[in-house]
C-alpha positions as CSV (number, residue, x, y, z in Angstrom):
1,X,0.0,0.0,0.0
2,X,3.1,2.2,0.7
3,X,4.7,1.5,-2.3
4,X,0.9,2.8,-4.5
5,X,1.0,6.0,-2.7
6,X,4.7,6.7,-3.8
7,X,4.3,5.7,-6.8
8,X,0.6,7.7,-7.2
9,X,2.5,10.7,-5.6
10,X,5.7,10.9,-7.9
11,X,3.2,10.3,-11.3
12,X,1.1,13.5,-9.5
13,X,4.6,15.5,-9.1
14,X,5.7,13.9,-12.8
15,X,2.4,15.3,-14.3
16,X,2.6,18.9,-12.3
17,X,6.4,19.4,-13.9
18,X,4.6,18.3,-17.3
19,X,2.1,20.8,-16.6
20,X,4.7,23.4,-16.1
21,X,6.7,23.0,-18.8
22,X,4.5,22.8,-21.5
23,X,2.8,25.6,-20.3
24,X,6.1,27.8,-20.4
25,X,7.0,25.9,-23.9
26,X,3.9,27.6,-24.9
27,X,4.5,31.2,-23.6
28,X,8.2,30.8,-24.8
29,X,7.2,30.0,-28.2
30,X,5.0,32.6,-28.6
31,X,7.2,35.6,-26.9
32,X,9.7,34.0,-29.2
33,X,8.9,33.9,-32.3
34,X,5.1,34.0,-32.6
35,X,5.3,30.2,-33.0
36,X,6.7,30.1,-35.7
37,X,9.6,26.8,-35.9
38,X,11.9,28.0,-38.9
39,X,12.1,31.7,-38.0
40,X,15.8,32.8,-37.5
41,X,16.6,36.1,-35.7
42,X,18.9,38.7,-36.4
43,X,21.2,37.2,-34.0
44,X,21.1,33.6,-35.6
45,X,19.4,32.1,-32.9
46,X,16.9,29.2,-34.2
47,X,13.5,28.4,-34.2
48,X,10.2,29.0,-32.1
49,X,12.4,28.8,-28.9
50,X,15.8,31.2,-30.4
51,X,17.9,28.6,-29.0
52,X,21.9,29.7,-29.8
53,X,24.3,27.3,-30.1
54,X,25.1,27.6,-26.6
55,X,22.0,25.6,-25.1
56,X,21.7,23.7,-28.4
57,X,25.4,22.2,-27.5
58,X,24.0,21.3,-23.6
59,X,20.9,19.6,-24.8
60,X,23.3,17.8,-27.2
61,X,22.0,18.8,-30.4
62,X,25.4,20.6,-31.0
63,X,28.8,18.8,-31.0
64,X,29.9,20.0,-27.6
65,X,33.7,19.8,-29.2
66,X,33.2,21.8,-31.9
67,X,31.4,24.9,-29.9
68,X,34.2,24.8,-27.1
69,X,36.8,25.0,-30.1
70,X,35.6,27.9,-31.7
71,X,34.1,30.0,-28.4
72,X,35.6,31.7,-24.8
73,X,34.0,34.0,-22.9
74,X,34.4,37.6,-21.7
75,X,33.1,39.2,-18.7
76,X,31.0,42.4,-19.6
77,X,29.3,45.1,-17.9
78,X,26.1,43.2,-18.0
79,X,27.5,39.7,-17.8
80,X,29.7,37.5,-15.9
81,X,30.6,35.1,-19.0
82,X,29.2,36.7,-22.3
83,X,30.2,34.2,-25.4
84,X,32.3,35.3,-27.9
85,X,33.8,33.8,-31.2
86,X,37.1,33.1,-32.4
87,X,38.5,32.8,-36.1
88,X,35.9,34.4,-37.7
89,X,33.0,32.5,-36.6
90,X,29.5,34.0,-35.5
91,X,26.5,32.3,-33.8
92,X,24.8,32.1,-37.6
93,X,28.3,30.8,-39.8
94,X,29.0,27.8,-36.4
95,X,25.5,26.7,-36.9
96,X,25.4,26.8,-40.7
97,X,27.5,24.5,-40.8
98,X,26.2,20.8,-40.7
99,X,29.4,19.3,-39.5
100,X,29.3,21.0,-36.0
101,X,25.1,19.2,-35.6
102,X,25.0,15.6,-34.1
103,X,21.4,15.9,-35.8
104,X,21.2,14.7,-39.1
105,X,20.4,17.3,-41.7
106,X,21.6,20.1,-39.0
107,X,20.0,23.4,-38.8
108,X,17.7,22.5,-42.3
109,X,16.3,19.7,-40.3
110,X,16.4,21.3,-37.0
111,X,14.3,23.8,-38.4
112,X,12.0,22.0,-39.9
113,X,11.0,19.9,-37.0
114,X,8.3,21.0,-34.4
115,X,9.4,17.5,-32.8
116,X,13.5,18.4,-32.4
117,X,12.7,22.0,-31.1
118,X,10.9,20.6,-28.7
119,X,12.5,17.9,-27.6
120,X,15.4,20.6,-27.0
121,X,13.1,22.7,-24.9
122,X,12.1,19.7,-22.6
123,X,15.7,18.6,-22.2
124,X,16.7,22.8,-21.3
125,X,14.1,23.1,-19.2
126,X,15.1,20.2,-17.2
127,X,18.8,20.8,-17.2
128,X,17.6,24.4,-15.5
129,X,15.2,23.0,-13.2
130,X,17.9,21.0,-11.9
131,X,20.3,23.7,-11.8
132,X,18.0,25.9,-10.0
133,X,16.9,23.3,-7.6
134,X,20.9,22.8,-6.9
135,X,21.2,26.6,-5.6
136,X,18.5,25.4,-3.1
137,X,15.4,26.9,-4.8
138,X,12.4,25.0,-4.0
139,X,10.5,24.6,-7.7
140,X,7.7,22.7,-6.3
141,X,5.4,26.3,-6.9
142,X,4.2,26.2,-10.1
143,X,4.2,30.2,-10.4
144,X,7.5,30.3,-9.2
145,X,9.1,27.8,-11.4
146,X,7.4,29.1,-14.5
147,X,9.1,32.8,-13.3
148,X,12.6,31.3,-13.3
149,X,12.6,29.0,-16.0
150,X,11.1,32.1,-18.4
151,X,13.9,34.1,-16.6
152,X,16.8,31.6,-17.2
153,X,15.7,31.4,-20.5
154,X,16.4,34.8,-21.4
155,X,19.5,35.3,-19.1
156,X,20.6,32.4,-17.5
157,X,20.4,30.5,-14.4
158,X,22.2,32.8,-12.3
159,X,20.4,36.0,-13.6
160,X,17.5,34.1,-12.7
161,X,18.4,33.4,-9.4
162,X,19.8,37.1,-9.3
163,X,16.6,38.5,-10.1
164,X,14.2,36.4,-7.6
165,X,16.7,36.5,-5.1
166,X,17.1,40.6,-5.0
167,X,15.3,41.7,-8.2
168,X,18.5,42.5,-10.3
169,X,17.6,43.1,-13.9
170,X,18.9,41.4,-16.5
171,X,18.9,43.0,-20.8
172,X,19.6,40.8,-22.8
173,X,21.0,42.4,-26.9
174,X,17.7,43.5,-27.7
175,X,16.9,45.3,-24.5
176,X,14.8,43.0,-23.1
177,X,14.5,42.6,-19.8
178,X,14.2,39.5,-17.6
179,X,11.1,41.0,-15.5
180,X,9.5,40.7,-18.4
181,X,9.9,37.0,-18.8
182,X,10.0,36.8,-14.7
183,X,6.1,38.3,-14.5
184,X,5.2,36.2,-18.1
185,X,6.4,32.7,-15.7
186,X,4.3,34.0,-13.1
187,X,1.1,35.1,-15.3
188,X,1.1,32.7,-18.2
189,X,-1.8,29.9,-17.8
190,X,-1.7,27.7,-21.1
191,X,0.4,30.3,-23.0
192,X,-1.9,32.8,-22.2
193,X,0.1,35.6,-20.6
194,X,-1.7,38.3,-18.7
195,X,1.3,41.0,-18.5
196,X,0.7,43.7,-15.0
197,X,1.3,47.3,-16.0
């Protein structure tokens, strides 16, 4: 009888987190890139998400190799570890090319696929989740863990935990700011987001 109620609780708690994220794969997609899966920004990140190479190379659509090869990092006055590129290379010309995808078809296919850009998503979100829970954030609110996922979405894990820990604001190129995407966690229900003025 012990053993049911584990087990019924972990598939309630499996379900929840299920609930969460495709709720915040929803919001993402549409603050994004109005849902649209082969859109490329002016930045070269991809798809309805605008992953960069970056999280594409964690998720292991990337070949980790290849990015470290052809990256460092530089702290900035907004940043900590901002990515730069060496020998020429930008986000768009790394993931041009096919060689540096460990997806068949590379960023053609990746493109294409409503299935690949989401099962990159899924595997982000979790990677964060378990990053966030590491620096001792509980994520069992719902609200809450839609707020920092959004957040590290935009800036990071740490300029999510930055910004629910003492409100420190995050911009990311564009100007955007990580409240935004902090209030779109905590108001979005089923990619509906109700934004406070």
């Amino acid at each position: 009888m012990r053993y049911i109620f584990t087990l019924m609780i972990s598939i309630f708690f499996a379900n929840a987190d299920e609930s969460v994220y495709n709720d915040i794969k929803r919001t993402l997609a549409i603050m994004e890139s109005g849902n649209k899966k082969s859109i490329v920004n002016s930045r070269g990140f991809l798809g309805k998400y605008q992953l960069g190479a970056m999280s594409l190379a964690e998720v292991g659509f990337i070949k980790l190799e290849n990015y470290r090869a052809l990256t460092y990092t530089q702290k900035t006055q907004t940043r900590a570890a901002k990515v730069m590129w060496k020998d020429g290379y930008t986000l768009t010309k790394f993931l041009d090319e096919e060689r540096n995808w460990n997806i068949t078809g590379g960023k053609k296919a990746y493109l294409a696929s409503d299935e690949l850009q989401d099962e990159a998503m899924d595997r982000l979100l979790r990677k964060n989740a378990k990053r966030l829970e590491r620096a001792g954030i509980n994520m069992s609110n719902p609200k809450l863990a839609k707020s920092l996922l959004m957040s590290a979405h935009l800036g990071g894990v740490g300029s999510a935990i930055a910004m629910y820990k003492n409100g420190t604001d995050y911009k990311d190129e564009y100007g955007t700011s990580i409240k935004k995407y902090y209030q779109a966690g905590k108001n979005s229900q089923n990619g509906i987001i109700k934004f406070e003025d």
